[in-house]
N, C-alpha and C positions, 0 to 999 in steps of 0.2 A: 552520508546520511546521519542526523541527528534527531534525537527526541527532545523536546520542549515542552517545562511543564504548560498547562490550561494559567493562562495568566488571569483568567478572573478566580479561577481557585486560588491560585498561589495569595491572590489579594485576601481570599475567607479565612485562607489558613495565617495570614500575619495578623489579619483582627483577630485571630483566637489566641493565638503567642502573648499579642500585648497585652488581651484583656485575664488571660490565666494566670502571668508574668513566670509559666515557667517554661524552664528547656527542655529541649526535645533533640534525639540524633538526627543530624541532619542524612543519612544515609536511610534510617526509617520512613522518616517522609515521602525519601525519593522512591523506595520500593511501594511505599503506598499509592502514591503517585502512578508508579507500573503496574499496579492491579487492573485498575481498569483504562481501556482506551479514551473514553471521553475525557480523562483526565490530563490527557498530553496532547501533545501536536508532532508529526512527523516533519521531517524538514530533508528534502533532497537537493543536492547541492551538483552545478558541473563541476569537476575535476577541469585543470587545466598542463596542458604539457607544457615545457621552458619555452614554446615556441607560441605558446598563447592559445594554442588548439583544443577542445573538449577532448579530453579521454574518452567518455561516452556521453555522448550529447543525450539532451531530453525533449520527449514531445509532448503537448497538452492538446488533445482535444476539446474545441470550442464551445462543442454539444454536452459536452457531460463534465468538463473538466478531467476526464481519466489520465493518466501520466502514462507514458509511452518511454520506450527506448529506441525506436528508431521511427523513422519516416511510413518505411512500410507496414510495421505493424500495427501504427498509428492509423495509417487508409483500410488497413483490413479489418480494423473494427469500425471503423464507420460506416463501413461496405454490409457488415454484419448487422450490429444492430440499429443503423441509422440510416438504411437504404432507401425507405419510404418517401423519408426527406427530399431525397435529391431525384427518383427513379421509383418506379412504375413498369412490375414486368406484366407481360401481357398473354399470354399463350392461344397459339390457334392451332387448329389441326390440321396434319399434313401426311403425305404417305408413307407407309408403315414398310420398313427395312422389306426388298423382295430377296424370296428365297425359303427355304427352311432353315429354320435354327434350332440346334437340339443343346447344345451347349453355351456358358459364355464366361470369361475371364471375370473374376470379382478383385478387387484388394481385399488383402486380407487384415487389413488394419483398420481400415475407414467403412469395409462393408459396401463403398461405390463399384455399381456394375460396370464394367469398362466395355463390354460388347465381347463377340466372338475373336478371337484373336486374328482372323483372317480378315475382318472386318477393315473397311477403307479407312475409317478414321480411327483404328482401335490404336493407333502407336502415339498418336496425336494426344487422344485421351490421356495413354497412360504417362505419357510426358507429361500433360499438363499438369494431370494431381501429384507429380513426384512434385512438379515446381512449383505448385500453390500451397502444399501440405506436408509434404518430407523432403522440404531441400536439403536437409541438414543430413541424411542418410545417404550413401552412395546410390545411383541410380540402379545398378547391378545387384545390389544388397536389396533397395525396395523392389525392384522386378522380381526376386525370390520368392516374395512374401503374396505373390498374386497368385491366387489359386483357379483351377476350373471346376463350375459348379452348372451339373448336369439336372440340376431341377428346375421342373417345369413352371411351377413359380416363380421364379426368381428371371429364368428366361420371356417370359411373357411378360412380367413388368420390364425387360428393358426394351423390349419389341414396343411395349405400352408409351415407356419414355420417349422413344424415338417416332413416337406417330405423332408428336405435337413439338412447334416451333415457336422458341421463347424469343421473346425481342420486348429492348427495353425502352419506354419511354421514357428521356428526360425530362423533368419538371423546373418550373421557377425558371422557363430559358425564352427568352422573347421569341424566339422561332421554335416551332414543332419539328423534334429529334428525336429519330428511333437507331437504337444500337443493336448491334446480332451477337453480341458477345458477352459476357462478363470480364472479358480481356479490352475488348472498347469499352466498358462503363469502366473501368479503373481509369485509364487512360483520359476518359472524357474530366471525371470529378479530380487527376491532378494537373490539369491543364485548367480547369474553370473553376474548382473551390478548393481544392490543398490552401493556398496563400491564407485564406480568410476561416479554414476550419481549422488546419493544426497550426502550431506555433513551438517556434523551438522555446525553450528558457533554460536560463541559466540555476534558477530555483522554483523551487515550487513548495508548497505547506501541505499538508495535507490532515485532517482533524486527524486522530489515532481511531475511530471508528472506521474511516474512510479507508486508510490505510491497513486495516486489516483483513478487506474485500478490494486489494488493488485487483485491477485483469490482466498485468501482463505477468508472467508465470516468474522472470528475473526479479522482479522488483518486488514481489510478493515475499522469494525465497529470503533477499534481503533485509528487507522489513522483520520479519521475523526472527533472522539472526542476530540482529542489533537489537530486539528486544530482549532475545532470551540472552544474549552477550551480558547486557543491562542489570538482567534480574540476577544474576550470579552475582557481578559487582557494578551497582551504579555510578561511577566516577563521573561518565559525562552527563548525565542527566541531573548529578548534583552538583558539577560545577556550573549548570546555568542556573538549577535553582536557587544557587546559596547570592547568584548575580542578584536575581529578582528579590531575592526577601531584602538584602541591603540595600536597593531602591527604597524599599518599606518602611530604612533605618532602624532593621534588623542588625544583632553584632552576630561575632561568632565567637566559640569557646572552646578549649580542648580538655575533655576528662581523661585523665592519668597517661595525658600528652600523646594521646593515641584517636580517640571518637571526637568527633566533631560536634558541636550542640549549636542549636540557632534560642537565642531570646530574647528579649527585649533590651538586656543590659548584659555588659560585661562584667564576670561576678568577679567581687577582690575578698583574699584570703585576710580573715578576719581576725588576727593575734589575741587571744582573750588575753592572753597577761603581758601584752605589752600595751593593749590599746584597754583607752579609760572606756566602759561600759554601766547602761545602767542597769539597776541591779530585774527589771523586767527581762532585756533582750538576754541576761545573763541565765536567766533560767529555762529561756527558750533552747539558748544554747545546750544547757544542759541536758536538757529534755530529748533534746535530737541524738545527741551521743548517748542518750542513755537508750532512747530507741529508734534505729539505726532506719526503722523501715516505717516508721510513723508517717501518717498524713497529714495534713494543714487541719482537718479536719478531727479528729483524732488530738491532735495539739491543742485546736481552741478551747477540745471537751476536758483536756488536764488543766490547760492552766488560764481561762480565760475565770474573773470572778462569779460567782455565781447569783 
């Protein structure tokens, strides 16, 4: 991942350089530059292994342009917030769990009611939410974390839940198609839109606004580390910038062979007493060694004629 400055700044900032004709550190820029997002661009790049393979590949969905790290998290947000698009859930009423229920297993993470623990589909349940929401957790570890919750509210809405039956209709499908699942509606949208909705790439840009509201939680933490990495010492963000100004026919300069300066011209050390001078630029000279912290402005008021 790299940061790139806003190339139509970088353009406002070389018209100022030439029209001021003075230097500036080229490391100040780049921080100003890192102040705010609209000023850069992020840039995510695939890694490659010696066998030509992604280290970690990237996904882009088609809908929003949002950047992804894998395939499935790529479908899970468009399942999430782009479900409309492709499906149409429906709900009808159907009969309500027989029996008494005085209790019923909740997670203790998610707050999803799983049913009575004795209940026919209650293991089903709880499998499913480890594997849609805490795969990353031992199954045995998230099975801990489920509690029994003896209130009658919470029992009566899942009694509520279970007296109606959802089923999805596909849309945009030449034939009329209803699913019983959210496990069939994944299944349907990467057999019939995966191809045409994600898309791997090997780069992608990102404006620095955009990138600092990425959605997936990896690439968010990254983003941020290479900014604040940046803002400690910008090396890469000014070695692309000091690219783009000398497009510009920007030079570069080094003060006391340590700071780097961008401006119009390469200054040459001016020998007063070996080089013939006339007797105007001699007193300019003067003027500045006698004070060290004067401005152009300041200088015209000493020694321009009155």
């Amino acid at each position: 991942m790299s940061l790139v400055p806003d190339e139509k700044g970088v353009e406002s900032l070389a018209r100022q350089i030439k029209m001021t004709g003075r230097a500036y550190p080229l490391f100040d820029i780049a921080q100003m530059i890192l102040q705010k997002p609209e000023r850069h661009a992020v840039v995510f790049s695939v890694q490659k292994n010696p066998e030509g393979q992604p280290v970690q590949p990237l996904f882009v969905c088609a809908l929003d342009d949002t950047l992804w790290l894998s395939e499935d998290e790529t479908i899970a947000h468009v399942l999430k917030k782009h479900f409309g698009t492709f499906y149409q859930a429906e709900r009808t009423a159907t009969e309500p769990p027989k029996g008494k229920y005085t209790f019923v297993a909740q997670c203790g993470l998610s707050g999803v009611i799983l049913g009575p623990p004795n209940y026919h589909d209650y293991q089903n349940q709880l499998r499913k939410l480890h594997a849609e929401r805490f795969a990353r957790m031992p199954f045995e570890a998230y099975k801990s974390r489920v509690r029994i919750v003896r209130d009658e509210e919470v029992v009566k809405k899942w009694i509520d839940e279970q007296s109606w039956n959802t089923e999805y209709l596909c849309l945009n499908m030449p034939e009329p198609l209803r699913l019983g699942s959210m496990e069939a509606v994944e299944k349907h949208f990467r057999e019939q839109h995966k191809e045409n909705m994600i898309k791997p790439v090997e780069a992608q840009t990102l404006a620095g606004t955009a990138a600092r509201s990425l959605r997936s939680p990896q690439l968010a933490r990254l983003a941020r580390q290479v900014w604040e990495d940046q803002r400690r010492f910008p090396l890469q963000i000014a070695t692309v910038l000091s690219q783009q100004f000398a497009s510009h026919g920007l030079q570069y300069f080094k003060v006391n062979k340590s700071i780097t300066h961008v401006s119009v011209a390469h200054p040459h050390f001016l020998d007063m007493e070996a080089t013939p001078v006339s007797e105007g630029v001699k007193r300019i000279d003067d003027y500045i060694n006698a004070n060290p912290k004067c401005t152009r402005r300041r200088l015209v008021e000493a020694l321009a004629p009155a």
